[in-house]
N, C-alpha and C positions, 0 to 999 in steps of 0.2 A: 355295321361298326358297333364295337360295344365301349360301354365305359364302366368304370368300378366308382362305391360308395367309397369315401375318404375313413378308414377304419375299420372297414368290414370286412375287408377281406375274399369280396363278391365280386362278380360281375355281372351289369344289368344291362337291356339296350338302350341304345344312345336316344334320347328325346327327341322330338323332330322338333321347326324352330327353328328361332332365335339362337337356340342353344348350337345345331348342329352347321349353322351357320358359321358359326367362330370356330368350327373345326377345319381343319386342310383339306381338302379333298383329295380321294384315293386315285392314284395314279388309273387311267381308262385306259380300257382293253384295248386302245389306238396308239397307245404308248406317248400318249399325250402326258407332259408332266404336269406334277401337283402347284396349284398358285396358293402364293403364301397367303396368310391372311393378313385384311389392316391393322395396321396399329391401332385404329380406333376399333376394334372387336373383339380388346383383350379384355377377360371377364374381370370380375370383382375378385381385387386381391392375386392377380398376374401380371406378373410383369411384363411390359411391352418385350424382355427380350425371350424369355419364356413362350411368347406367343409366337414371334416373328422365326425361331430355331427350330419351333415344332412345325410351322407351316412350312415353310423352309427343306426342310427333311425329306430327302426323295424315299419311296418305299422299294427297300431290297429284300426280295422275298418274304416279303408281310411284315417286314418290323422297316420304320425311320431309322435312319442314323442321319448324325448333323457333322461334319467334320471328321466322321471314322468314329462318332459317341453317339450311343442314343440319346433322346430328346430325356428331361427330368421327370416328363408328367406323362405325354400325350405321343405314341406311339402308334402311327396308321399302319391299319393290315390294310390289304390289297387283294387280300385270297379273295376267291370268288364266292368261296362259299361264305366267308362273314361277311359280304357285300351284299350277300343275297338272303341268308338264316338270321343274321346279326344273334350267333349264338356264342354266348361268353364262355371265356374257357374254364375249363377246369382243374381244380389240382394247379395251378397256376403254370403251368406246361406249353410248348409248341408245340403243335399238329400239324399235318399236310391241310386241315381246312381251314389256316386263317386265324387260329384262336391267340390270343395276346399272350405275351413273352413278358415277366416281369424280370424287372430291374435287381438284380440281385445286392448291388452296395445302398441304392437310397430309395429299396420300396418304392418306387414312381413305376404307376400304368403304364402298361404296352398296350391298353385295348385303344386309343386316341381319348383319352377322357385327360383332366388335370389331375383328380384325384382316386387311384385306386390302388389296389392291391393285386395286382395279375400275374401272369406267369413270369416264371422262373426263367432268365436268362440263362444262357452257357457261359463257361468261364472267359474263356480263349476268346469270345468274338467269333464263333462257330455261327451260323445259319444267322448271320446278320445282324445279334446281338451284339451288344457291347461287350467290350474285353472285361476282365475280374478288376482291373485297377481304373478303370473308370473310362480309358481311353479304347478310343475305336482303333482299328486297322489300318496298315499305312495304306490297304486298299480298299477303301469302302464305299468307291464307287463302283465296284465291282463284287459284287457280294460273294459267297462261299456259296453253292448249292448245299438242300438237303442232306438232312446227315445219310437217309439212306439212298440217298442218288437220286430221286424222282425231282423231277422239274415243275416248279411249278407254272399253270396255265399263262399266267401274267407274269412271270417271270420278265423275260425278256422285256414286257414294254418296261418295266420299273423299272429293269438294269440303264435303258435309255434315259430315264426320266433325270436329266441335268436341272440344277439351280442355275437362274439365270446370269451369266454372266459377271452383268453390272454389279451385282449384288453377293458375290462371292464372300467380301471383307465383311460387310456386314453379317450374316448370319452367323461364318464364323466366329467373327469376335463376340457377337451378342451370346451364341451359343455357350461359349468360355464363361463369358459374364453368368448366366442363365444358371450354369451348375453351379456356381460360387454363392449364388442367392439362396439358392436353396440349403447348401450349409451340407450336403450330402458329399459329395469326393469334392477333392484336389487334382490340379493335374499328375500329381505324383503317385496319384493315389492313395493315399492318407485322408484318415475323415478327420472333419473339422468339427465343431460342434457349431450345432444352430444359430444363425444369427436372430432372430426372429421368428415367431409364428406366426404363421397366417391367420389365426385363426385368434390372435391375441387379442385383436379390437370387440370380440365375441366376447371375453371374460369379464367375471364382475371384476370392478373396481377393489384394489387391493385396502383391506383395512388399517386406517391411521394410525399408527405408532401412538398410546395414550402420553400424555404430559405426567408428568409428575406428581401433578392436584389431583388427576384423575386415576392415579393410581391408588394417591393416599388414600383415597376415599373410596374406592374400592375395599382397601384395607379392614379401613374403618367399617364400610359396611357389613362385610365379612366377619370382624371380631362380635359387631352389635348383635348379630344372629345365630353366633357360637351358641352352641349345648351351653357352655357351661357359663356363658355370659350371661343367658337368658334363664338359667338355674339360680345362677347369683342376686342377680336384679329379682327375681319373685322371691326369692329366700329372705330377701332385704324390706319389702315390700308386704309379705304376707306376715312377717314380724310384726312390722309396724301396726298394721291393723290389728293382729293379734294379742300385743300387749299396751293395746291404745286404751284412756288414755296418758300413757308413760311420757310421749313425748309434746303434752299436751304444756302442760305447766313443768316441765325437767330442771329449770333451774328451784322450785319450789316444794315438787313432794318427791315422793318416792312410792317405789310396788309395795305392795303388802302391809309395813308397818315402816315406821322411823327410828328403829333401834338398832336391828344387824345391818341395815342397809348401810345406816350413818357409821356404823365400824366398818364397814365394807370400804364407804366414798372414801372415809379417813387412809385406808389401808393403800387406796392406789395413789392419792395425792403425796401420802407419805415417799412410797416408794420414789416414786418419780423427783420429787425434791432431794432428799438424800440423793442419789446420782449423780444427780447434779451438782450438789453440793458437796456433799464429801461421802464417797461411796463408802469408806472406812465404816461409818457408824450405821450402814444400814439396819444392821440387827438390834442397835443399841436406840429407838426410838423415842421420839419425845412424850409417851406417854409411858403410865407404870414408873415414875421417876420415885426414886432411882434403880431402878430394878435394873436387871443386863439382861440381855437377850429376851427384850420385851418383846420385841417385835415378832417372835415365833411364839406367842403364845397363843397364837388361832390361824387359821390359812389365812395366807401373806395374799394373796393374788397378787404375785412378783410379774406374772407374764404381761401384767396390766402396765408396767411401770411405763412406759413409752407413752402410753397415754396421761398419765400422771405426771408429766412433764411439759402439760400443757395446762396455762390457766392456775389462778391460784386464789386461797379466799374457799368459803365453805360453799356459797355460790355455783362457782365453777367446778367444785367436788360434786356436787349434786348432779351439776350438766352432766360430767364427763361419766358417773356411772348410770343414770340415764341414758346415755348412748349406749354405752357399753351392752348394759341390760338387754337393751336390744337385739344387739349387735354379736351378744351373746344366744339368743334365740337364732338367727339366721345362719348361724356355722352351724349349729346344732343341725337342723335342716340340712344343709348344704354336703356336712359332712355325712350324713346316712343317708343322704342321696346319692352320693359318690361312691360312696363302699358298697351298696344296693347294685349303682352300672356297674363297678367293677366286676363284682360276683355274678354277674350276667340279667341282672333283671331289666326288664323293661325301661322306657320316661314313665311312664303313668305307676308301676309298682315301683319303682326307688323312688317317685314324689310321695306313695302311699306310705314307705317306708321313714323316709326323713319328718314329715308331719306326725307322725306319730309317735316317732321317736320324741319332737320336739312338742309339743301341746297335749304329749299324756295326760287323762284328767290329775294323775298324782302328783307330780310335777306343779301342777297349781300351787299346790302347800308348801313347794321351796321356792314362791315367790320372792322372798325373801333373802337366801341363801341365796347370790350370784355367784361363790363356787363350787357348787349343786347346778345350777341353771348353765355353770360355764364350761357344758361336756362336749361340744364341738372338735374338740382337738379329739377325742378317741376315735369315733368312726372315721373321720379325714384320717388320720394317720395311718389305720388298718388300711384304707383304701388307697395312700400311697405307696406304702410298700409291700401290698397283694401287687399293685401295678407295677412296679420293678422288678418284681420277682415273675412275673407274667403269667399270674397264677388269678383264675377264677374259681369259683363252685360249679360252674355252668359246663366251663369248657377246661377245665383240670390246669395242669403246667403246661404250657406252653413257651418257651425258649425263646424261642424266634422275639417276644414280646418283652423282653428284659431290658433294664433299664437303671443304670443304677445311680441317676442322676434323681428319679424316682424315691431309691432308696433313702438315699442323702435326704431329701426334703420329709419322707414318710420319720424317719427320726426324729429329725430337728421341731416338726410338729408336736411327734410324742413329747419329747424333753418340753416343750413350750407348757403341753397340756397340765406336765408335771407340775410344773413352776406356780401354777395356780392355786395349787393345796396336794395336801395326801388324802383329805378327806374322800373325793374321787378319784386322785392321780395313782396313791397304791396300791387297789387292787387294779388299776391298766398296766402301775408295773408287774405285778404280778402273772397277770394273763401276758402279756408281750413276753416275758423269762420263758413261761410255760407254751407258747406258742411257736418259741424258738428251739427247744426243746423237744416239740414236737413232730417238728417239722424236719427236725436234724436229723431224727429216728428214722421218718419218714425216709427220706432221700435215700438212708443207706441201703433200708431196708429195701426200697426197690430196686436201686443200684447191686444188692445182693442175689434179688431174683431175676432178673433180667441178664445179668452176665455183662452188662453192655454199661457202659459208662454215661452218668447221667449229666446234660451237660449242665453247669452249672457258670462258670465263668471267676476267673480270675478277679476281674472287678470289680463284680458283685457282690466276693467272698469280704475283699477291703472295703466297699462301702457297711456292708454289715457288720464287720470288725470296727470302723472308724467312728459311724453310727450308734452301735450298743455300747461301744465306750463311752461317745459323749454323752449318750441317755446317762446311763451310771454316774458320769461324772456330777451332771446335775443334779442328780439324784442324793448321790453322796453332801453334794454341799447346803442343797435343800433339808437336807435328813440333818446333817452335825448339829445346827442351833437348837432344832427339837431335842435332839440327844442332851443336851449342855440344859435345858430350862427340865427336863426332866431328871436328871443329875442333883442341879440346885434343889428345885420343888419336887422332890418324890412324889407329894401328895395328890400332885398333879396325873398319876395315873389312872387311869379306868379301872375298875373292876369287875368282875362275872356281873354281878349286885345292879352296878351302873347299865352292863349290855341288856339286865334284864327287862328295866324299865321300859327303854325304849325300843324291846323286841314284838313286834307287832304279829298278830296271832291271825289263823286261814283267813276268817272272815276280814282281816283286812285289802286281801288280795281282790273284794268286791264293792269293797267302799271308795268312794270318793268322797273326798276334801270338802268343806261349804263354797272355796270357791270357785267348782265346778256347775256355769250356769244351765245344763242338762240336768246333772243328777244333784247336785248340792243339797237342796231342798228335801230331794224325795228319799235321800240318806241319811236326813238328821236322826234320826234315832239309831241306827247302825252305830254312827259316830259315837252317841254318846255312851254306848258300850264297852268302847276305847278308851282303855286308862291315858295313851296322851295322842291322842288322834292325830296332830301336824306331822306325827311321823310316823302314823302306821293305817294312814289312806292313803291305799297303796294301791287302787286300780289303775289300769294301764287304758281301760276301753274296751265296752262290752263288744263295739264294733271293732278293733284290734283281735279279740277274743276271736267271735265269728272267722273271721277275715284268715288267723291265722290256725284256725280249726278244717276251716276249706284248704288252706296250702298242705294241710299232710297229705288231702287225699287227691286235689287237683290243681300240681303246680309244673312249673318249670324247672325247678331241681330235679335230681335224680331219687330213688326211695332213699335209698342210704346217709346221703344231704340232709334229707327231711327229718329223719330219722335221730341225727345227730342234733340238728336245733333243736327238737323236743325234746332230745335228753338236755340240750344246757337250758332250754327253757325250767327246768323240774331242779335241775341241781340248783340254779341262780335260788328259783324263788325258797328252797332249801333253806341255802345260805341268809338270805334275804330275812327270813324268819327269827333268827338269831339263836335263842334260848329256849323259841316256842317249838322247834320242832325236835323231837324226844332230848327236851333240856339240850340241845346242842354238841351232845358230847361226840357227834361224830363228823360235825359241820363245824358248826361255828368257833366251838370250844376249842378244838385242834389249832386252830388258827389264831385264836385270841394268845393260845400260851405260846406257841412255838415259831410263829412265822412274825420276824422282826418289823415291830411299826405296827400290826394289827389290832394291839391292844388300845389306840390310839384311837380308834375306830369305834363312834359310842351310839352310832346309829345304823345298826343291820339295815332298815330298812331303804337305804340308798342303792343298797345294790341291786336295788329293783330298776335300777338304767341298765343293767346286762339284761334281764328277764324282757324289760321293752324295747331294744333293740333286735334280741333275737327272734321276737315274737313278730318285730313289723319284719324282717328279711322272709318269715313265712309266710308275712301276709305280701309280702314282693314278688315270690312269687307264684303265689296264685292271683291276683291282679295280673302278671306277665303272660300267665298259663291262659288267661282270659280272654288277654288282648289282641294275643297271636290268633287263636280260635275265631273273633271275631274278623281278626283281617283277613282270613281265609274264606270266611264264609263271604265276607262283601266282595272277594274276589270270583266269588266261583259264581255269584247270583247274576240274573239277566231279566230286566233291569235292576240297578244298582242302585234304585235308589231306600232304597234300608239304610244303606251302610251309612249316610252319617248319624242317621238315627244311632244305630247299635256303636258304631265310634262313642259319640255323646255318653251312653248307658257305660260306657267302662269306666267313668270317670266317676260315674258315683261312690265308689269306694273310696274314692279321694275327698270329696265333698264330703261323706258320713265321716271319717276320719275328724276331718276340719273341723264339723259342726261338733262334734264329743270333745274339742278343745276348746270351746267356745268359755271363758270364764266374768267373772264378775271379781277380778282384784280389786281390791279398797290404792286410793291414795291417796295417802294422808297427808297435809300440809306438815313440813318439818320446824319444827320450832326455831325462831327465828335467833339469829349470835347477840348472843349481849356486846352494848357497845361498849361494855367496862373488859371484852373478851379481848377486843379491838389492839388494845393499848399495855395490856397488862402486862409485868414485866415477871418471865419466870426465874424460878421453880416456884408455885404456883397451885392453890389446892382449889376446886368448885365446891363449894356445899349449896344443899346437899349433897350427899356422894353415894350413889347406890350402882349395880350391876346397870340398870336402864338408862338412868341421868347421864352418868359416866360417856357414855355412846355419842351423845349428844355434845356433850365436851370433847371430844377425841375430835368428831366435826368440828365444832367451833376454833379447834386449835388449827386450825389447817392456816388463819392469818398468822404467818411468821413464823407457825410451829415453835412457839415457848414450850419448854419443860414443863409437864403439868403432872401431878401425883393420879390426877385420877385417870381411869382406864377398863375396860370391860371386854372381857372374851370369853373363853371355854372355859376357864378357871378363875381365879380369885387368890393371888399371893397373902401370904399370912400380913407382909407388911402393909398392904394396903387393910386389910381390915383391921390391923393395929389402928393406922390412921382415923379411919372410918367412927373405930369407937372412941378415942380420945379427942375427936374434935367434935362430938357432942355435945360437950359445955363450953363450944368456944362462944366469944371471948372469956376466957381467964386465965390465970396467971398458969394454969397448969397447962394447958391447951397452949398455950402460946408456947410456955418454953419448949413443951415437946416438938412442935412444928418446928422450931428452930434449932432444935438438935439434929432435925429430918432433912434440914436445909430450905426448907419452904420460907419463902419472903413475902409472896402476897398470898391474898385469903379473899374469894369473892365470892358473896354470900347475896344469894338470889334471892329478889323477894316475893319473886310468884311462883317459888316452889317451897318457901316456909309453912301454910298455913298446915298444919297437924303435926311442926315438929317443933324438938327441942327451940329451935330459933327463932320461933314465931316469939318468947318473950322477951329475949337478949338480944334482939336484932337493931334495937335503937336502945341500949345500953351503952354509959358514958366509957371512953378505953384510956384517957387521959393519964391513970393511974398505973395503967400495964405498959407503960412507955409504947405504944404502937400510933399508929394514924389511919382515923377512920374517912370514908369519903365517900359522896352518893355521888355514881357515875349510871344515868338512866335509872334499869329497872333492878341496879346492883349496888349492894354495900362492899366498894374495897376498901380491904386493911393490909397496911403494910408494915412486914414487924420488923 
């Protein structure tokens, strides 16, 4: 007797045992019939009726039948020869010798096993199988002989071999039941689907449906170990230590110095209160009184105003550009990291790339300057809309990767970046026009050589239409005030003369700043070569240098790529040079006279942020070109253990990077608000009054924002230095009535900024006589006329 594996598709011989115990026994050459088995012998996972229909089952010509049906599982042969070879069949087919007959509708063994795969039934119920719809023959206690007429040996006893009697109703009904259990035919024959597996108690336990908490938090876990979360959060963090300590005492000093910063803090408190107050007057500020369109007389940092809406008092100015300061380094970062992966470089070259961008040693020297230090919005914006547009360095256009929900935001960034000043904002508008422009050529001109339509998208085309409008739009409303203060004040415009000054010559492209704590020191004499050195140590980093000297020759761009950023490398620092390079006349000069807003422009040397941007994408990737190399080789080695060695060593280009931004900024304590600042009722004049003091007042006015004549920027209106020199001999009668023709009512006259001026003798002079009133409020003499 044989039996089959449950899935295999085999047949093996029957095990002796226990096992073969629980089979029927084959009808005996005596024509003695088969005795059913006990109910108590049915295996693991069979049914008692399964067991009692298989035993049950007389054998007609080597297959059981139960009722005119074969049995589900367990089909006895009775041939002599599988009684005596127990050799399993093959091809799943009958033979004259005995071999098992499989179940054609429910795969159930013919060899007497419970679980096999054996031969092939006939349709009809031919040679004792079962019929094609599941039912047996109205005569199946009589079987069909051989298909080809030969009888076989034991024929005849099995055709005798009767069920007993008593027992008739039972097997057949159990029988009935038995194919139902299994889930294989119907009496109509129609299949049913399975009611159960046998073999189900065998399976793992199905996984729990998580709760809701356990989803969240999955989430969460997920967002915390995002790329760009964990880009953010180091960008945030490697700020902080970088420009520490800024947020040490923030409500108290400031980077660099306390003069632009204080017209800085002023600028965003300003903005942000106007807003709220009455948007109408934005342009029309409470310093420079009465001047109009005071407030475009130096970059507004407008994009800041959100922030400036928080907090008020000179105090909470200080905090809030103290953060900012910060906060302003970390997009820096974040953003030439991002336009770095866009363009296909690696994590380790777009970190080498965004650091470098952001803690240039040149960069040190617009500690000062927060819209200089506030260049985060250019790389972020190129890097969201290369990503909309689905467009790399690495891997070209790509379609498939468009996005113009992208675009929309890579915009709305630019326009933001704008809002901060022109001092940086126009030449990114300038390259974004030429970008577009370039790119438009581009398209057609492939589009023309390919024959074939490039796709581009409907969309796309309207978010870039809706997009470059709103840049312009801001652009335009940004630009009008400047228009209108240079209208009023002609005198307020730059000249060649002015560009010259502050055009920085070759050897500044090697100098660093004093406070650069690498080279500072070991470049003092370089510097004092420089007629005004804050703006013409202009090193980028002798390790940026290196770094981006190895990506011409071993990187992850293509030649052509590489090719192209050494040429804007050369053209930026060109430009960058102003006057110094053959006088200009073919860079800077062109520009200064004929491209709208350039002449506004009185320091060449900033454009040294394009020269170190495109300098770290070369150093991005050879860094990339590096890393790859090294992942290959930790791949291929046996044993492996190098590789985190040589992982580690790629990061040293990150670290040298870091370490060349390493600086020593001064912070200096800000001079503290007079409490005669406090209360003072404008229009309102500070003496002294100079370009530096002024700064400091502009802060001080942030309580209440009074009307105050004094004020300090890029320029110097004729009428404040009328003032300046007519209140010279104040108190006297001539001083007074002039102020009061100016509209000025109070006069608060400091007295720890007197000692070396006119004031130092008239400051406790009687005013009884000039109709005014004098008053010692703290460390102030106010007069009210």
């Amino acid at each position: 007797m044989t039996t089959g594996q449950p899935g295999t598709g085999k047949a093996r011989p029957t095990p002796a045992g226990s096992d073969a115990e629980s089979r029927p026994a084959a009808a005996s050459g005596s024509g003695a019939p088969a005795q059913p088995a006990r109910s108590s012998d049915t295996r693991f996972g069979e049914s008692p009726a399964e067991t009692e229909s298989t035993a049950a089952a007389p054998a007609v010509n080597g297959t059981a039948a139960v009722n005119g049906t074969a049995a589900n599982d367990s089909t006895a042969a009775v041939n002599s020869t599988a009684a005596k070879d127990s050799v399993p069949a093959k091809d799943g087919k009958d033979s004259k010798s005995g071999t098992a007959a499989k179940d054609s509708k429910d795969n159930s063994p013919a060899t007497g096993s419970e679980d096999s795969n054996g031969g092939k039934g006939s349709e009809d119920g031919k040679d004792g199988t079962p019929a094609k719809d599941g039912k047996g023959s109205e005569d199946a206690e009589s079987s069909a002989p051989p298909k080809d007429g030969k009888d076989s040996p034991t024929q005849g006893a099995a055709a005798e071999a009767k069920p007993p009697p008593t027992r008739w109703w039972r097997w057949a009904g159990k029988g009935k039941r038995a194919g139902k259990a299994d889930g294989d035919t119907k009496t109509d024959g129609a299949a049913t689907p399975v009611v159960a597996d046998r073999w189900e108690a065998f399976a793992s336990a199905p996984e729990p449906r998580p709760s809701v908490f356990t989803r969240a938090g999955r989430a969460v876990g997920r967002f915390l170990i995002h790329e760009w979360t964990l880009a953010t959060l180091c960008s945030v963090a490697l700020a902080v230590l970088m420009t520490w300590p800024t947020l040490r005492y923030p409500r108290y000093t400031l980077p660099q110095d306390y003069w632009d910063p204080s017209l800085q803090a002023w600028q965003m408190a300003w903005s942000g209160h106007i807003l709220l107050a009455d948007p109408a007057r934005l342009w029309q500020s409470n310093t420079f009184f009465p001047e109009l369109w005071s407030f475009a007389f130096s970059d507004t940092l407008l994009g800041y105003a959100p922030a400036g809406m928080l907090g008020s008092g000179p105090e909470d100015a200080l905090l809030r550009y103290n953060i900012m300061f910060v906060l302003a380094h970390a997009l820096a970062t974040l953003g030439a990291y991002a336009l770095a992966r866009q363009l296909g470089a690696g994590r380790i070259g777009a970190a080498v790339a965004g650091v470098s961008y952001t803690y240039a040693p040149w960069l040190l020297a617009q500690a000062g300057h927060l819209h200089v230090i506030s260049n985060g919005g250019i790389p972020l914006a190129l890097a969201m809309l290369a990503r909309g547009h689905g467009w790399s360095l690495r891997h070209g256009y790509r379609p498939e990767r468009r996005h113009d929900g992208w675009v929309y935001a890579g915009w709305l960034v630019a326009a933001w970046q704008l809002s901060l000043g022109f001092g940086i904002g126009l030449p990114f508008a300038y390259f974004l026009a030429g970008a577009v422009l370039v790119a438009v050529v581009l398209f057609y001109t492939r589009r023309l050589r390919t024959r074939q339509p490039v796709p581009f998208g409907r969309r796309l085309f309207v978010a870039d239409v809706l997009g470059g409008l709103f840049f312009a739009g801001v652009g335009a409303l940004m630009a009008y005030p400047f228009f209108q203060v240079t209208k009023l004040h002609p005198y307020a415009e730059r000249t060649i003369a002015d560009i010259s000054i502050f055009s920085p010559p070759a050897s500044g492209f090697v100098t660093a700043p004093s406070e650069s704590r690498i080279w500072g020191g070991l470049h003092e004499g370089a510097r004092a070569a420089l007629p005004w050195h804050p703006e013409m140590t202009l090193l980028p980093g002798f390790v940026l240098y290196a770094l981006a000297l190895g990506g011409l020759f071993f990187s992850a761009w293509r030649l052509r790529h590489r090719l192209l950023l050494l040429a804007g490398v050369l053209v930026t620092m060109a430009f960058a040079m102003g006057t110094r390079f053959f006088d200009g006349t073919v860079t800077y000069v062109p520009l200064f006279e004929h491209v709208p807003g350039w002449s506004a422009l009185r320091t060449p040397g900033r454009l040294m942020l394009w020269t170190t941007l495109l300098l770290g994408l070369l150093a991005a990737g050879a860094v990339t070109a590096l890393t790859d190399r090294v992942r290959e080789l930790t791949a291929q080695r046996i044993p492996s253990w190098p590789g985190p060695w040589l992982r580690m060593a790629t990061l040293l280009p990150l670290l040298l990077v870091t370490v060349e931004g390493l600086n020593t900024t001064p912070h200096p304590v800000v001079p503290t608000q007079p409490a005669a600042m406090r209360s003072a009722q404008g229009p309102l004049l500070v003496l002294p009054s100079n370009q530096s003091l002024d700064q400091h007042v502009m802060l001080w006015s942030t309580s209440g924002f009074p009307d105050v004549v004094n004020g300090g920027s890029g320029f110097t209106p004729r009428q404040l230095d009328d003032v300046r020199r007519a209140s010279q001999s104040f108190p006297d009668r001539t001083s007074v009535e002039y102020l009061r023709l100016y509209g000025v009512r109070t006069v608060v006259l400091l007295r720890g900024q007197v000692p070396g001026t006119p004031w130092e003798l008239t400051i406790d002079a009687p005013v009884e006589s000039l109709g005014i009133t004098r008053e010692e409020v703290g460390d102030a003499v106010v007069y009210r006329l």
